[in-house]
C-alpha positions in Angstrom: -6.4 36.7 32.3 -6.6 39.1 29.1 -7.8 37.5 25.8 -5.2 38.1 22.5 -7.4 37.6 19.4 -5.2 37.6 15.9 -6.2 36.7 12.7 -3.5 35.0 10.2 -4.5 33.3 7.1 -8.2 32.8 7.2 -7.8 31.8 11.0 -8.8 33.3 14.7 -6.2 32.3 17.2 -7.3 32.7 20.7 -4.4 32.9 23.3 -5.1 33.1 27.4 -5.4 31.2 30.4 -6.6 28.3 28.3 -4.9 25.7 25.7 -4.5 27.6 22.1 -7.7 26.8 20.1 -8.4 27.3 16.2 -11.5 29.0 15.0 -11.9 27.9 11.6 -12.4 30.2 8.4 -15.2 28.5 6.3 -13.8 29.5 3.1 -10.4 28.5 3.3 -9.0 24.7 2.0 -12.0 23.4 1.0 -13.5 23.0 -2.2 -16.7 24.9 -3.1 -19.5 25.5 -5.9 -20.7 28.7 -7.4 -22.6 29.4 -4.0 -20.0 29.2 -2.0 -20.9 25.3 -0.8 -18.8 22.4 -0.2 -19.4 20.5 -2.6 -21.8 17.2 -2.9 -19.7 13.8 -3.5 -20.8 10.3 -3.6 -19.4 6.7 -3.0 -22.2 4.3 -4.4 -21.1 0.2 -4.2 -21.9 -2.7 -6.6 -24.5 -3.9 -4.2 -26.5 -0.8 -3.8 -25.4 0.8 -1.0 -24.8 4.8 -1.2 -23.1 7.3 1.1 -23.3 10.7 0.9 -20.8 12.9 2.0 -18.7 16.4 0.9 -16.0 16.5 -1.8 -12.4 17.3 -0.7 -10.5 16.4 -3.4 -10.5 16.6 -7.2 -14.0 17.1 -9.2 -14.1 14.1 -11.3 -15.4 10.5 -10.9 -13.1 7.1 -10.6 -13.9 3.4 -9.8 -12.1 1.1 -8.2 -12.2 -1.6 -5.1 -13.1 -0.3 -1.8 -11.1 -1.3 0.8 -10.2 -0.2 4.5 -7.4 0.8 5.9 -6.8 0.8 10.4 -3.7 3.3 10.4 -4.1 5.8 12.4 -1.5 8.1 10.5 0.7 7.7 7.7 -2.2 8.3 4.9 0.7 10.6 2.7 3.0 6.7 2.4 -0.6 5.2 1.9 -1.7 7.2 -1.0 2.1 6.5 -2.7 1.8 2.9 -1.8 1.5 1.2 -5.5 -0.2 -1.8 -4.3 -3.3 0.7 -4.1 -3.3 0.7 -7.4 -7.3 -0.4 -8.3 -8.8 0.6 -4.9 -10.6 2.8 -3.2 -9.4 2.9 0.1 -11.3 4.7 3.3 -9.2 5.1 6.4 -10.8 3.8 9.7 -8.8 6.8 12.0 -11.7 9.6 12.5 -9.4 12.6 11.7 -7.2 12.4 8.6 -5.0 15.3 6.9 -3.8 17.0 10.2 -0.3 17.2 9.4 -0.5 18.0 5.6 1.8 16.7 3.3 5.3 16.7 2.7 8.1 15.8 0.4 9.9 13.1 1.9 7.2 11.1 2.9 6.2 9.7 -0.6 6.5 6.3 -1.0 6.6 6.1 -5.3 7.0 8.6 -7.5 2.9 9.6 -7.9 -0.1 8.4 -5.5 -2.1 5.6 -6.9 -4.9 5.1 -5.1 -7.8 5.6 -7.0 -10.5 7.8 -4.6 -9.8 8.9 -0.7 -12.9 8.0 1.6 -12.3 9.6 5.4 -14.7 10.7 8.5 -13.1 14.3 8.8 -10.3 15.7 6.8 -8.8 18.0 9.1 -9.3 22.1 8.2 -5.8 22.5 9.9 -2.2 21.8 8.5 -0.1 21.9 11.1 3.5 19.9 11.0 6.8 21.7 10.1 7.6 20.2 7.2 4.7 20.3 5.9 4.0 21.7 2.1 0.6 21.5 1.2 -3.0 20.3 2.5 -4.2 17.0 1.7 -7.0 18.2 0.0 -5.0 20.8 -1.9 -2.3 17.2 -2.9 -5.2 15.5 -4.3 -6.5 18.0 -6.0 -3.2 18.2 -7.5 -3.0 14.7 -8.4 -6.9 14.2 -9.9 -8.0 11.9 -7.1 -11.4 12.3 -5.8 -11.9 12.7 -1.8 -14.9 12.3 0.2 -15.7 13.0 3.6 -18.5 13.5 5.9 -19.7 9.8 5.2 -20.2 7.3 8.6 -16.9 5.3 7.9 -17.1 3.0 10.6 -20.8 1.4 8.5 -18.9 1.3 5.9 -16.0 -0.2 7.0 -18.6 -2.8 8.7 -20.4 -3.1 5.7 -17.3 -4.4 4.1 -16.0 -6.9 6.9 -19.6 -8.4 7.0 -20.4 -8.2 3.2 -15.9 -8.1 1.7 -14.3 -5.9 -0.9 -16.6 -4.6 -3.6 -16.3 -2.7 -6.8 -17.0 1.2 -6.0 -17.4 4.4 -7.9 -16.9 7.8 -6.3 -18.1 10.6 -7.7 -18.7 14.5 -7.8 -19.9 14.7 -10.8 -22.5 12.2 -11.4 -24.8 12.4 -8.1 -27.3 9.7 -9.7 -27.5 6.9 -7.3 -28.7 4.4 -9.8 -26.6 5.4 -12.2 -23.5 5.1 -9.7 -24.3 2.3 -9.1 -24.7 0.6 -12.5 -21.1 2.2 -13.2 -19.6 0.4 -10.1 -21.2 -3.1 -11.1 -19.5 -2.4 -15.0 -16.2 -1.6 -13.4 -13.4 -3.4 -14.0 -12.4 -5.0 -10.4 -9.2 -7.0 -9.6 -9.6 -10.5 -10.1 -7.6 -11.7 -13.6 -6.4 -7.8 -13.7 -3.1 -7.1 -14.6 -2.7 -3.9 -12.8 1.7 -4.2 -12.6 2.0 -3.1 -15.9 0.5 0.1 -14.8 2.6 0.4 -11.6 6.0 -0.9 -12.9 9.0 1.5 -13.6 9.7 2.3 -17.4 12.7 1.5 -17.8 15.8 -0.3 -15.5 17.7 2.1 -13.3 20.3 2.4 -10.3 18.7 3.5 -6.8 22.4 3.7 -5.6 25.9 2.9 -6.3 27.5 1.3 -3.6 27.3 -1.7 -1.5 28.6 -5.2 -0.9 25.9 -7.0 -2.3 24.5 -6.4 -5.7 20.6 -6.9 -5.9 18.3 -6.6 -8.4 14.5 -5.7 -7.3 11.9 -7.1 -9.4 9.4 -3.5 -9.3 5.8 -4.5 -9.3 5.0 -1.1 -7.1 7.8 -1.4 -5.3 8.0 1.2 -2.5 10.5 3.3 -2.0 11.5 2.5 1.4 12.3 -1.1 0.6 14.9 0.2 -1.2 16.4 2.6 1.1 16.5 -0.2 3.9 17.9 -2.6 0.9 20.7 0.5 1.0 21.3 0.4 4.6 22.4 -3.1 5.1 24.9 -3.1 2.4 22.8 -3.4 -0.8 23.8 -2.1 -4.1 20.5 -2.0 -5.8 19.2 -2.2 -9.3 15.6 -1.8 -10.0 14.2 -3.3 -13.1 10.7 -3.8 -14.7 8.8 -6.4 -13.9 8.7 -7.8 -17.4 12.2 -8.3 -17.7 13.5 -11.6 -18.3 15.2 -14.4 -15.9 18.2 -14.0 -18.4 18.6 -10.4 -18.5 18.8 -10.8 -14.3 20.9 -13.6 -14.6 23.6 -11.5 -17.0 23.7 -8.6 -14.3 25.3 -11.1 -12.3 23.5 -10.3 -8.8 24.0 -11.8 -5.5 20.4 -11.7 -5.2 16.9 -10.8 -6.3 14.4 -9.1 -4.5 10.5 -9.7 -5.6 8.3 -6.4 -4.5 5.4 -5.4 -3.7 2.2 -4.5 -5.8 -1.0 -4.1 -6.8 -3.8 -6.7 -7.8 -4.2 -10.2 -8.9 -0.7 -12.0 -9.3 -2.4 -14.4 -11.6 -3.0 -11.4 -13.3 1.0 -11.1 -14.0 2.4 -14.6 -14.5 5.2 -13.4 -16.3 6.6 -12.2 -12.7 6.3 -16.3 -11.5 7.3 -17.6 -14.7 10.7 -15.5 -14.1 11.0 -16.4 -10.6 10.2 -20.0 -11.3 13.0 -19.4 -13.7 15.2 -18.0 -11.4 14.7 -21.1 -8.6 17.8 -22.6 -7.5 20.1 -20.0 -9.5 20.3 -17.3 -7.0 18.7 -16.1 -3.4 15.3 -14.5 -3.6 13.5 -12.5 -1.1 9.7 -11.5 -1.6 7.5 -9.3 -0.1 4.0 -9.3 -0.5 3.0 -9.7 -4.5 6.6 -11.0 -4.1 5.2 -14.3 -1.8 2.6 -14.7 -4.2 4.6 -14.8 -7.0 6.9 -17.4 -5.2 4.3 -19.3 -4.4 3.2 -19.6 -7.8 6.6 -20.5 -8.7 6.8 -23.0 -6.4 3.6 -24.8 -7.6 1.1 -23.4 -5.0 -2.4 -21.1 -6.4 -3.6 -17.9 -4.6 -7.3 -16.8 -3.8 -8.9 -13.7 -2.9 -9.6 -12.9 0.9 -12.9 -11.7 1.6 -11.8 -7.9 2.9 -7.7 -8.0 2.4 -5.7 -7.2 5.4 -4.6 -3.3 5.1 -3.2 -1.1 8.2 -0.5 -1.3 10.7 -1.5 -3.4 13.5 -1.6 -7.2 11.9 -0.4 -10.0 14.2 1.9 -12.4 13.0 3.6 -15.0 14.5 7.0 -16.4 13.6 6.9 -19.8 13.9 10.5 -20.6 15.0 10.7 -18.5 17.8 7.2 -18.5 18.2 7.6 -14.4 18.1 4.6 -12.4 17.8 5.0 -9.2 15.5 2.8 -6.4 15.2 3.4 -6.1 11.5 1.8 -3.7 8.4 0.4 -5.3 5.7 -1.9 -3.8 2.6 -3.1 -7.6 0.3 -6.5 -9.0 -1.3 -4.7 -12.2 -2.1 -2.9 -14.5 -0.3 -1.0 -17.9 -1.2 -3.7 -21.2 -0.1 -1.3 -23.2 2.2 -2.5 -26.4 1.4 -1.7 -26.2 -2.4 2.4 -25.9 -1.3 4.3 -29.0 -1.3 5.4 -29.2 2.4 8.2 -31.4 1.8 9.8 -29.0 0.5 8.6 -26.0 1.9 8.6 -24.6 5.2 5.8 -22.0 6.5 7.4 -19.5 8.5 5.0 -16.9 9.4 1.2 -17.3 10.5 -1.6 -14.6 10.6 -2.9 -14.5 14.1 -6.7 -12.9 13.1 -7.6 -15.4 9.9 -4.7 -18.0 10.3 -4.2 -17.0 6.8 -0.3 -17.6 5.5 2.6 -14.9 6.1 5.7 -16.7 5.4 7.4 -19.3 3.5 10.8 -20.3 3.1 12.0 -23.3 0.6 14.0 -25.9 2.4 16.7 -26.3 -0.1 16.7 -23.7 -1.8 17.8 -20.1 -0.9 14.5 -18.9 -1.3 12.6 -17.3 1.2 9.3 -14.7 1.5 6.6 -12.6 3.8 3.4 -11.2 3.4 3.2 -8.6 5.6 5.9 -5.3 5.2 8.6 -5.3 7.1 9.8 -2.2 5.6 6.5 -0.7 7.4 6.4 3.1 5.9 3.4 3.4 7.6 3.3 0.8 10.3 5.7 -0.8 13.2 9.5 -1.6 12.3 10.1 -4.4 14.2 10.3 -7.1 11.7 13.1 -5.4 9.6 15.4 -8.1 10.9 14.2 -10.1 7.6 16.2 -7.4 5.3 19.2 -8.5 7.4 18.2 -12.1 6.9 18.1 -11.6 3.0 22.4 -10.1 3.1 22.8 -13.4 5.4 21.8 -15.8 2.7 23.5 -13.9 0.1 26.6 -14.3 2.1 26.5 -17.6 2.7 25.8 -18.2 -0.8 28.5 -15.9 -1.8 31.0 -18.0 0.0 29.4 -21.4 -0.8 30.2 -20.4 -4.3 34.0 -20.1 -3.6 34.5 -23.6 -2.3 
């Protein structure tokens, strides 16, 4: 069979006897120096260790906590995701960026992640609603990308050695120097890193529903809210500063603790509202949102050695004894053996680490996960807990009639 050669766009499409293949034009999407060269980037950690790799993203230098993520797609609602607020994060999946970027796909109103780490970022865009390149969106967005660099050592480096302050940079190519800047970087621990995440200012994500909730935003994402939406929720998002009293005088059927970045003994002011909160109204909490519960409720949190980020986290549900396939993107977790069991339940168990997942209060209509039901990347089978949250408030709604 005859060969068709065209050329559109910088590439050579080859069409015959054969599946279509991509020739790829050099010069086109990636980001080069005087000479024409990709250039140089580096990702230097507190305990020495340097990669080298190629920039792909903005020319500029950030620091932050490098973490890994398993997802194989899903790296447009992973760079929106608020909770990466602080980190670095380097994506396990080979090929990243082969579907470009979008504009529905955004999970907040801005990505947060602090530098992009991946083994290939893919020449092609190829998806129909596609918009824009990754490379060309971070560029866009000032957040340095770096490929080229073996990302399964590093992602072993940081399961056998945990999360580490990082710097990644294109413009200071200095090892020692890299990595003196990564040991003087700020890190998570006693951060408050919500106050930079949190929205300005109180506002309405839609106006109608059964049930009035107010969601606590410490990086919530957005498609909490629009599952909120679909099961009957009119929802109010407020700051996370805001006051138990100021909730209370909205006059909700329920509150709704989010997800987000960092320490949450960084932001006691979130517990010491939901501690105030206890016993007045139902509360739901996901992620940050269990930690902060569980600091209301007396318990302490700790840093895990690595975090658990990605979209294929067992957990089990302990009364069915269920086993979800859940996504989940947390440093900290709750200690379960700083919780007063007589008076709360643990619902949820992580299957790798045995690490907590759930709680629910056993008098109180008061219940939380760790993991993200909402998914936005990840599986959706554990939405059912959304549903469980309009349950309580409607049996709380009706208990308040008699």
């Amino acid at each position: 069979m005859a060969v068709k050669i065209s050329k559109i766009n910088g590439y050579f499409y080859y069409y015959g006897d054969k599946p279509l293949h991509y020739i790829i034009n050099r010069n086109h999407m990636k980001k080069k120096d005087k000479n024409g060269h990709q250039k140089p980037a580096k990702l230097a950690l507190e305990d020495g260790k340097v990669f080298t790799g190629l920039s792909f993203g903005a020319d500029c230098e950030r620091t932050g906590e490098v973490v890994f993520n398993t997802s194989m797609s899903g790296y447009q609602e992973i760079l929106t995701d608020p909770s990466y607020k602080g980190q670095i994060v380097t994506m396990t999946y080979p090929l990243i960026g082969n579907y470009g970027v979008n504009t529905e796909d955004v999970e907040s109103r801005q990505p947060f992640v602090e530098g992009f780490v991946v083994k290939e970022c893919s020449k092609i865009t190829s998806n129909w609603r596609s918009k824009k390149s990754l490379a060309d969106y971070l560029k866009e967005n000032n957040i340095p990308g770096i490929e080229g660099i073996d990302t399964r050592a590093l992602t072993k480096h940081i399961r056998l050695q945990g999360a580490m302050k990082a710097v990644i940079s294109t413009i200071d190519l200095n090892d020692r120097s890299l990595v003196k800047k990564a040991k003087a970087s700020p890190g998570l621990v006693g951060r408050d890193l919500v106050k930079e995440v949190t929205v300005g200012k109180a506002y309405d994500w839609n106006n109608k529903g059964k049930y009035k909730v107010v969601a606590i935003d410490c990086g919530i994402k957005y498609n909490i809210l629009r599952i909120l939406a679909q099961n009957n929720c009119q929802v109010t998002v407020v700051p996370a500063k805001t006051k138990a009293d100021e909730i209370l005088k909205m006059n909700p059927d329920g509150v709704f603790l989010s997800n987000g970045p960092g320490d949450p003994e960084g932001a006691m002011y979130v517990a010491e509202t939901a501690k105030k909160l206890l016993g007045k109204i139902p509360m739901f909490g996901i992620c940050l949102g269990q930690q902060m519960l569980g600091l209301a409720l007396g318990g302490k949190t700790y840093k895990l050695k690595f975090g658990h980020h990605g979209g294929n986290h067992p957990v089990k549900d302990l009364s069915n004894n269920r086993i979800y396939i859940t996504a989940q993107n947390h440093g900290f977790c709750v200690d379960i053996d700083t919780l007063n069991k007589d008076e709360i339940e643990i619902t949820h168990i992580n299957l790798n680490d045995n690490t907590l997942e759930g709680i629910r209060h056993k008098n109180l209509p008061v219940f939380s996960v760790q993991f993200h039901p909402e998914h936005s990347p990840g599986p959706q089978e554990a939405e059912y807990l959304f549903r469980n949250f309009v349950n309580l408030m409607e049996k709380n709604k009706c208990s308040a009639t008699l």
